[in-house]
N, C-alpha and C positions, 0 to 999 in steps of 0.2 A: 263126966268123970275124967275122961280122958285128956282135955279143956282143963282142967282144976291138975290134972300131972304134969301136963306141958305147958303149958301158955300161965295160968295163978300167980307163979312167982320170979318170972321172969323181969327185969327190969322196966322201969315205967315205959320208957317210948319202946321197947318192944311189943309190951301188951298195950300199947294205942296202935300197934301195926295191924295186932293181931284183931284188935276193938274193930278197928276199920274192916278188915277184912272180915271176918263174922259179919258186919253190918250187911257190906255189898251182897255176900254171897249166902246170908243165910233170916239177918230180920228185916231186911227190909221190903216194904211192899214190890219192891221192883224183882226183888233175887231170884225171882221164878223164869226171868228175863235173861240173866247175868251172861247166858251162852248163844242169847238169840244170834250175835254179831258172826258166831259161827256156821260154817257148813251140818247141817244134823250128824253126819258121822261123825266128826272133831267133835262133839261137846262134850262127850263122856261122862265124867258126873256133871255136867253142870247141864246135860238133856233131863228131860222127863220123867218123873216117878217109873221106876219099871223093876221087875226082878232083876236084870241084868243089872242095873246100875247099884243098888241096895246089894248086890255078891260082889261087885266090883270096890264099894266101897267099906266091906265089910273083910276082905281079903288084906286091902292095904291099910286098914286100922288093925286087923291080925299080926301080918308082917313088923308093923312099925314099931308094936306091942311085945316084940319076939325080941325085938334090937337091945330094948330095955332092960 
């Protein structure tokens, strides 16, 4: 839903930025990877399924949602 607020009706090469990015960092077989090049502390969302990460990222979809 939030994807269909922001990103849906943006202009075409921005939604192939956006295309692209979804890809890397969320369907591709690799995206589970995307933070390995990092130290584990630095990866932040792009580490491990974990509660911290899901409140981490659920704070800054609240926030960004508040802007609106």
């Amino acid at each position: 839903m939030h994807a269909m607020m922001a990103v849906r009706d943006l202009p075409a090469a921005e939604k192939a930025g956006w295309r692209a990015w979804f890809e890397h960092y969320v369907f591709a077989d690799e995206a589970i990877a995307a933070g390995d090049h990092l130290p584990a502390p630095a990866r932040g969302v792009l580490g491990p399924a974990s509660q911290d990460r899901t409140e981490r990222i659920r704070g800054y979809l609240l926030k960004s949602l508040q802007r609106r």
